[in-house]
C-alpha positions as CSV (number, residue, x, y, z in Angstrom):
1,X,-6.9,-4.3,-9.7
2,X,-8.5,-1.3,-8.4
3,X,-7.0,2.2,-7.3
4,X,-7.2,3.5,-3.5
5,X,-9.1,6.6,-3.0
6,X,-9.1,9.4,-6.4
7,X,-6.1,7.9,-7.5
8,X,-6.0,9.7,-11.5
9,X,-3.4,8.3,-13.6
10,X,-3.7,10.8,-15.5
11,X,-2.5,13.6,-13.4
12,X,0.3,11.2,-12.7
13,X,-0.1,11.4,-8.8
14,X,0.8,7.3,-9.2
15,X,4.7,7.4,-7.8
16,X,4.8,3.4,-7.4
17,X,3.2,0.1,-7.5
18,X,4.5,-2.7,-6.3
19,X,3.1,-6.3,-5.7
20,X,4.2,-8.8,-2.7
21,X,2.9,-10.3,0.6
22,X,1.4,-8.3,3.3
23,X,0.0,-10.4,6.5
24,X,0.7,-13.5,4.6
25,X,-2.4,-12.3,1.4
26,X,-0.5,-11.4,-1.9
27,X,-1.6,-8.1,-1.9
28,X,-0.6,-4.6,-4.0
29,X,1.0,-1.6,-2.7
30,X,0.5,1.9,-4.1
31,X,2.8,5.1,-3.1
32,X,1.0,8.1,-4.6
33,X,0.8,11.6,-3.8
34,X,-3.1,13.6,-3.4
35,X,-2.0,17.6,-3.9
36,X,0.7,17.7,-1.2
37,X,0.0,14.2,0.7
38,X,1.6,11.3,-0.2
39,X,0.4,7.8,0.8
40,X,1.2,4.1,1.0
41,X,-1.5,1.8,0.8
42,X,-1.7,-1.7,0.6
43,X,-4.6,-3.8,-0.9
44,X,-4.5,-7.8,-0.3
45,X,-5.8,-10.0,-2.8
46,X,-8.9,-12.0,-1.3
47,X,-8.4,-15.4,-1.2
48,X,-10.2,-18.5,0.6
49,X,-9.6,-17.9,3.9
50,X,-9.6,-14.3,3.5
51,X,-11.4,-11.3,1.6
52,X,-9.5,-8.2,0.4
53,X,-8.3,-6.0,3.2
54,X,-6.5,-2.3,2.9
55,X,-3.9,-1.2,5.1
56,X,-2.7,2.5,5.5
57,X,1.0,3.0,6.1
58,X,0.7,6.4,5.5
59,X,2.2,9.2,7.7
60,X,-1.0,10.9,9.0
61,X,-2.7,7.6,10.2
62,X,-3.0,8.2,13.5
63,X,-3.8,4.2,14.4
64,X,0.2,3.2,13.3
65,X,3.0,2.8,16.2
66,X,4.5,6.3,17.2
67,X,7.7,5.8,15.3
68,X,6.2,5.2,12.0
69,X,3.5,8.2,11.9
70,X,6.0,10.9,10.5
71,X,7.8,8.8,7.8
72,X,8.0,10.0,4.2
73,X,8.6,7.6,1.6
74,X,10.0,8.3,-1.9
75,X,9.8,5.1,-3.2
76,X,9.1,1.0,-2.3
77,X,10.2,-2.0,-2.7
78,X,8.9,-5.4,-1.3
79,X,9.7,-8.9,-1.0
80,X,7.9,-11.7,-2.8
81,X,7.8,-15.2,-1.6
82,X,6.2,-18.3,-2.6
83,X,4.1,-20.3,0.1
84,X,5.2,-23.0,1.9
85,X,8.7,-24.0,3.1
């Protein structure tokens, strides 16, 4: 598993890590705060139909809906399924 970004564990900016589904890729999600930023980002696991992707849920990404560009998390939680029916 690798970190997003300059993600030092030991300046303990980690806040949580979680691990879950994002798009349908098992993938792992890291809340962690950069000075006086905090961020969510999610890293899929590749697999065979697809390679490792990142996704950036945090607040100052610019390319998320309106509604979810000034959200401040304090902690995650995800859901884990297995595939299939």
């Amino acid at each position: 598993m690798s970190f997003p970004e300059n993600l030092n564990l030991d300046q303990h900016t980690l806040i949580n890590l979680e691990i879950g589904y994002n798009f349908g890729q098992r993938a792992n999600y890291f809340l962690y705060e950069i000075r006086d930023t905090k961020s969510l980002v999610t890293i899929t696991i590749a697999n065979e139909n697809s390679g490792s992707l990142v996704y950036d849920y945090s607040a100052r990404n610019q390319k998320l809906p309106a509604g979810m560009q000034n959200l401040s998390y304090n902690n995650i939680a995800t859901t884990t399924a297995r595939s299939g029916p």
